[in-house]
N, C-alpha and C positions, 0 to 999 in steps of 0.2 A: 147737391150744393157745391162740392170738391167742383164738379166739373163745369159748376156753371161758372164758378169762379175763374176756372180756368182758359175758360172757352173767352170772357170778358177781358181775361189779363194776359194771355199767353204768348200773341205774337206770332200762331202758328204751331204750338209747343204741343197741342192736344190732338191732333191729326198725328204727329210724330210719335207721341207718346201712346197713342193708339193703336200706331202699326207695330211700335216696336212690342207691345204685348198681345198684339195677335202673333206674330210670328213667334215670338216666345212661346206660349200655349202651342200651336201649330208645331212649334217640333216637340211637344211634350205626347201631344196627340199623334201624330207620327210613328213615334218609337211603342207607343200601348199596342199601334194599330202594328207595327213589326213584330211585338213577340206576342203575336197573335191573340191579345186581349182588344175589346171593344170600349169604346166612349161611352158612361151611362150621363154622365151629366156636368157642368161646367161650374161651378159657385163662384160670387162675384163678391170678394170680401171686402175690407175696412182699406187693406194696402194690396192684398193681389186676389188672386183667382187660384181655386183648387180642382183637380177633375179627377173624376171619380171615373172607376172602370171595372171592369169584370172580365173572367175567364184567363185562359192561355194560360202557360206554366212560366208566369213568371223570375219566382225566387228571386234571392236578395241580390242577384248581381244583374237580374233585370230591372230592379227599383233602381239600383245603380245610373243603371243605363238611363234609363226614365226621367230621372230626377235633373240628371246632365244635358237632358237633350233641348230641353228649353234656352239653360244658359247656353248652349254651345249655337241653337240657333240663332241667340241673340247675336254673339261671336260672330258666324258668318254673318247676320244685316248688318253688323259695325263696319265688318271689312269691305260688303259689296257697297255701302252707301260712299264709306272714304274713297273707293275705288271715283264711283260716280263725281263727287264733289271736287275731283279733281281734275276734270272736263268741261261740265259744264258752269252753271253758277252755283258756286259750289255751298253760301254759307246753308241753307236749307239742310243740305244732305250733311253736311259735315254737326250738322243740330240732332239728324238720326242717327250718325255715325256714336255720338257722343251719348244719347241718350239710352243709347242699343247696348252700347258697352258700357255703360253705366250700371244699366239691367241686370247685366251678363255678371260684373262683380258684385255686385249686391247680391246675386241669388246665389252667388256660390260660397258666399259665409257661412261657415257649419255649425250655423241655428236653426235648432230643430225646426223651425217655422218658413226654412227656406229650403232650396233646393238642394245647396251643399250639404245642410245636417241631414238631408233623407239619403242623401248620397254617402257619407259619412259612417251612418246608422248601418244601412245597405253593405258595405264595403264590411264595415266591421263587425256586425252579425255572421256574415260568411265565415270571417276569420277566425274571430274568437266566441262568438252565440250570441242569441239574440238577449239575454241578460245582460251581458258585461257591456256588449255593446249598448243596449239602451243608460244604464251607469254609465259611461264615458262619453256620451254623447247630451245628457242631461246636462253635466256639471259642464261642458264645453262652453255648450248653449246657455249656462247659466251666466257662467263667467262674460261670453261674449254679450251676452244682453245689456249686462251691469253696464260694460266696459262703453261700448255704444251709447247709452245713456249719457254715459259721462263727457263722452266726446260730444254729445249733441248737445249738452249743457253747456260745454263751453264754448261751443261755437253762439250760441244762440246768445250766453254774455258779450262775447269778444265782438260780434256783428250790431246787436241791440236790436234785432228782427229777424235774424235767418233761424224757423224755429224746424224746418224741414225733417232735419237730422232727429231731431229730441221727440217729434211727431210720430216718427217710425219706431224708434225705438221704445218710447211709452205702451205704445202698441205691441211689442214682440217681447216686452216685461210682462203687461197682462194676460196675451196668447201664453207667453211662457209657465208663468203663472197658474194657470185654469187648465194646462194642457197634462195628460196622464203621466207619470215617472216622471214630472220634473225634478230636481235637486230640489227645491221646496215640500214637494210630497214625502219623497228619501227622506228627507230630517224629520219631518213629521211622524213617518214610521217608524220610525230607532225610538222614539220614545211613547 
């Protein structure tokens, strides 16, 4: 329904927003396929896509890697699209350029439910175990959930229609939520 809505109202925004989450996925796929693990499957979820994989010696600084290589591919289509839009006609490209790097920050907020918190986790399991790191990475993501809510509440008062922001983030309260070691399960178990 998202997309037929979108396909109805977009102006062009769902072909962009298409490529710029294949390319995304595509360098997530990429980096599996570099540290010698395989693609088992793709899921297509509420706000993104998850891929699942197998094999190769990965370890925590190849999640790392992993987790990065989506937003970073987004990174590069921001740059080659602005590149582009500034030759030919440019507002199209400069609509991928924005939505790409759009992408690219959003995925790298370190919530658990994005690329930055597996990145985060990843990084910080190496350093300090995969315990403490999942504790510091819980309560990050918790905080940051809240915090986004809040901000998409108030944009959504302040506009009296822009519910964009408060949509994602209701979504990454309830993943948060439902998902293993969150800071909500932690309290739970102290008592």
């Amino acid at each position: 329904m998202l997309i037929s809505l979108l396909y109805l109202f977009d102006g062009g925004l769902l072909p962009r927003i298409a490529l710029a989450a294949f390319v995304h996925e595509l360098g997530h796929a990429l980096a599996i396929w570099a540290m010698g693990a395989r693609v088992l499957r793709l899921h297509l979820g509420l706000v993104g896509m998850r891929i699942d994989y197998e094999g190769g010696r990965v370890g925590y600084l190849g999640e790392v890697i992993i987790a990065l290589s989506g937003p970073m591919a987004n990174l590069a289509l921001a740059y080659a699209a602005s590149r582009f839009g500034q030759g030919a006609e440019g507002e199209g490209w400069f609509l991928l350029s924005g939505i790409s790097l759009g992408a690219a920050i959003f995925n790298l907020l370190p919530i658990r439910q994005l690329d930055g918190g597996r990145a985060l986790y990843g990084l910080l399991a190496y350093v300090l175990g995969p315990e403490t790191a999942g504790w510091i990475e819980s309560v990050l993501s918790g905080v940051l959930v809240v915090v986004l809510f809040g901000v998409g509440f108030a944009v959504f008062l302040w506009t009296g229609w822009n519910f964009t922001l408060l949509t994602v983030a209701i979504w990454l309260v309830i993943s948060y939520c439902k998902s293993r070691g969150s800071a909500v399960q932690y309290a739970v178990r102290e008592y």
